[in-house]
N, CA, C and O of each residue as an XYZ file, in Angstrom:
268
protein
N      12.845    115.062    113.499
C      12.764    114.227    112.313
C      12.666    115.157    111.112
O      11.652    115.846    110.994
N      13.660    115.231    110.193
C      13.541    115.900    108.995
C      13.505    115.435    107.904
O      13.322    116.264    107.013
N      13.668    113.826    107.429
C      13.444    113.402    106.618
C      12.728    111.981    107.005
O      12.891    111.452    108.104
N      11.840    111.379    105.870
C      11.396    110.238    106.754
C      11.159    109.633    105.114
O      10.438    110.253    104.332
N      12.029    108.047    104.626
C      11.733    107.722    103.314
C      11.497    105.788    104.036
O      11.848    105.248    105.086
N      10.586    105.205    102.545
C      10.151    103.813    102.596
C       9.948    103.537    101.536
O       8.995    103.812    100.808
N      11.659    102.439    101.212
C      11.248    101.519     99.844
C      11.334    100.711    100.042
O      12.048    100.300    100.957
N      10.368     99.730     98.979
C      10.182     98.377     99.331
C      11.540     97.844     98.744
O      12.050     98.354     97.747
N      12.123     96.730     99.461
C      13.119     95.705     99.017
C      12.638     94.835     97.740
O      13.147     94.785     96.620
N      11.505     94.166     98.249
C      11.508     93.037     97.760
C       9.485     93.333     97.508
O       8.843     94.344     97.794
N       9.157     92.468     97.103
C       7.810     92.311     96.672
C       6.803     91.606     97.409
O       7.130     91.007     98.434
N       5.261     91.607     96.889
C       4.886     90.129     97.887
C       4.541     90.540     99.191
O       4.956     91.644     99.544
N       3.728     89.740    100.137
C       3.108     89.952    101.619
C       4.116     90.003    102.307
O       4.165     90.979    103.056
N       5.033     89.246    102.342
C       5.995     89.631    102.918
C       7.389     90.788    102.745
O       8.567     90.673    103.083
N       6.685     91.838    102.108
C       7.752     92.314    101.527
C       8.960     92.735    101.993
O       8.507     93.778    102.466
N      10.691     92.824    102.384
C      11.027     93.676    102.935
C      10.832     94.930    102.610
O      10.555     95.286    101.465
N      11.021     96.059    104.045
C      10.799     97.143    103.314
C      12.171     97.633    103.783
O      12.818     96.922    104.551
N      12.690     98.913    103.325
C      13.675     99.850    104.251
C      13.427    100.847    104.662
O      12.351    100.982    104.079
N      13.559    101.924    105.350
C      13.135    103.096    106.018
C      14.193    103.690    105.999
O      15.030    102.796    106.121
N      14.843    104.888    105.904
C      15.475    105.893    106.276
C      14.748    106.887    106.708
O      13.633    107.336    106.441
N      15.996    107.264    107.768
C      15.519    109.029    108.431
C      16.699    109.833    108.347
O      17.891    109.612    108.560
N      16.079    110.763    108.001
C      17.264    111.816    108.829
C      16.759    112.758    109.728
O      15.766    113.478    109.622
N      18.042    112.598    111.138
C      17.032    113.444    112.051
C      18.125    114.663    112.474
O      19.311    114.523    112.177
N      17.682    115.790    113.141
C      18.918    116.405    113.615
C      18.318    117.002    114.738
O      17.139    117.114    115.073
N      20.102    117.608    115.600
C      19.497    118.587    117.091
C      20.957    119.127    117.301
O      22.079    118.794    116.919
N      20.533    119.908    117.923
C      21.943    121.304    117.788
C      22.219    121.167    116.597
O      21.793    120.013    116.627
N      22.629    121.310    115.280
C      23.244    121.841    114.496
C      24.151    120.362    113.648
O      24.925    120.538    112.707
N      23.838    119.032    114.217
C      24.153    117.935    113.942
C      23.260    117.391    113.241
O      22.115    117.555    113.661
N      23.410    116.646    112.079
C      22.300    115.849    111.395
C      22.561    114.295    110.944
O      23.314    114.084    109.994
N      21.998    113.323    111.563
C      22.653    111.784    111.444
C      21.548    111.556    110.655
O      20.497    112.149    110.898
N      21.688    110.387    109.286
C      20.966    109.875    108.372
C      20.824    107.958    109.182
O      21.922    107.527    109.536
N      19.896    107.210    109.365
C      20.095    106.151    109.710
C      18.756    105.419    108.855
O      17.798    106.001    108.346
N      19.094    103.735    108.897
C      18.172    103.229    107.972
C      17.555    101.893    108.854
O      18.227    101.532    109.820
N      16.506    101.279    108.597
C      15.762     99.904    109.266
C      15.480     99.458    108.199
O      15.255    100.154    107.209
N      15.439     97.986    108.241
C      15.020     97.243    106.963
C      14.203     96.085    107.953
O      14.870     95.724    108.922
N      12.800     95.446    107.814
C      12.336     94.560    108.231
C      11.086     94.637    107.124
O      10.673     95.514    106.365
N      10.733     93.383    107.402
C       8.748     93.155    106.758
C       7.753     93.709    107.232
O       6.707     93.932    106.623
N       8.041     94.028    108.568
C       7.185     94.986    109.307
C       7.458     96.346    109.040
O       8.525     96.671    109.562
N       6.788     97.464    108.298
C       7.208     98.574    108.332
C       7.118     99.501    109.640
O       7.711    100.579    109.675
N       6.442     99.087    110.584
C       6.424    100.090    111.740
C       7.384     99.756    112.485
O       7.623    100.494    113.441
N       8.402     98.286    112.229
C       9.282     97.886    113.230
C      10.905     98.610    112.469
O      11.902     99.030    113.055
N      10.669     98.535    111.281
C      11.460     99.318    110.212
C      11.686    100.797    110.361
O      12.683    101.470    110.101
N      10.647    101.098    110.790
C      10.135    102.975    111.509
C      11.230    102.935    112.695
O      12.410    103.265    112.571
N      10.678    102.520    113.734
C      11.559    102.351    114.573
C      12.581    102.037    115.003
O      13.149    102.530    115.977
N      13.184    100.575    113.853
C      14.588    100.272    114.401
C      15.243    101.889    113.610
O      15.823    102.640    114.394
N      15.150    102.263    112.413
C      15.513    103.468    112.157
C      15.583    104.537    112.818
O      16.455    105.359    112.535
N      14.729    104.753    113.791
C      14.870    106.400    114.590
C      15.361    106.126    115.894
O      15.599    107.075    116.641
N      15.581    104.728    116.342
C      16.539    104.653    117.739
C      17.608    104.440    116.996
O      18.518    105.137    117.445
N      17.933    103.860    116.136
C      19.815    103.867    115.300
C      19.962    105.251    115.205
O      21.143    105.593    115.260
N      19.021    106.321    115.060
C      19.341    108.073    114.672
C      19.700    108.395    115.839
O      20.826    108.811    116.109
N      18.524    108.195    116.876
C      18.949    108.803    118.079
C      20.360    108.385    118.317
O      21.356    109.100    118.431
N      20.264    107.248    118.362
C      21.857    106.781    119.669
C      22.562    107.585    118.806
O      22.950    108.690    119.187
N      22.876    107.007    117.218
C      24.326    108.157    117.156
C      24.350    109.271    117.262
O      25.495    109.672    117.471
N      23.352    110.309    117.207
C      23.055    111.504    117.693
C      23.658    111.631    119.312
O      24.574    112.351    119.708
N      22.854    110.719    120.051
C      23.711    110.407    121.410
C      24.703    110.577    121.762
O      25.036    111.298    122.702
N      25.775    109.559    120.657
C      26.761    109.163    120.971
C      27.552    110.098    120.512
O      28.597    110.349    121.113
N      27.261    110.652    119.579
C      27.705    112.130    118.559
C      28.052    113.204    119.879
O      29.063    113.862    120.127
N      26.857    113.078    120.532
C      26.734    114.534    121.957
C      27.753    114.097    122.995
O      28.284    115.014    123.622
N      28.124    112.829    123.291
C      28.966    112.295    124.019
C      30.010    112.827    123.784
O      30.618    113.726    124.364
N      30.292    112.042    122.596
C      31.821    112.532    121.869
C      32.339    113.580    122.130
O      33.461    113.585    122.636
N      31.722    114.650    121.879
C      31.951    116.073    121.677
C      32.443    116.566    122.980
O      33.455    117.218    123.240
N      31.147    115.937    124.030
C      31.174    116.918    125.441
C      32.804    116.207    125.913
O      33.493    116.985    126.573
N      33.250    115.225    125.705
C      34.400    114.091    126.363
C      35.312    115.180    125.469
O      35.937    115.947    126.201
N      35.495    115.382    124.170
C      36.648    115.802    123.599
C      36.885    117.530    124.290
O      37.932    118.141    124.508
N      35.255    117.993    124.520
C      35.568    119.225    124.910
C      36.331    120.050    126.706
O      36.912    121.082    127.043
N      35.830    118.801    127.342
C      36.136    118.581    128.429
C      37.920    118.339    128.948
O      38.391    118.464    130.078
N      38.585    117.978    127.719
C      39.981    117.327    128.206
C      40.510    118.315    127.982
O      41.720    118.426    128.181
């Protein structure tokens, strides 16, 4: 995790909030964002959207390098 940001959307108890991260590994760096009222669910939908494309990023690569 190398970056970790939280702005509010909207105002109020219910506020939305948004979250961005940016995370990186090997030498790859994916930016991804969560938006909910819950900020810890906002935390999280954000850093599994980083991972997978990070994932899917490592996939890619090993499939293109492989053929």
């Amino acid at each position: 995790l190398d970056e970790y940001r939280v702005d509010a959307i909207t105002g109020g108890t219910d506020a939305l909030v948004d979250v961005s991260v940016k995370l990186s590994k090997d030498g790859k760096t994916v930016t991804s964002r969560g938006a909910r009222t819950d900020i810890i669910m906002a935390s999280v939908e954000a850093v599994i959207a980083g991972m997978n494309r990070l994932l899917r990023e490592e996939h890619e690569d090993r499939s293109q390098n492989s053929d």
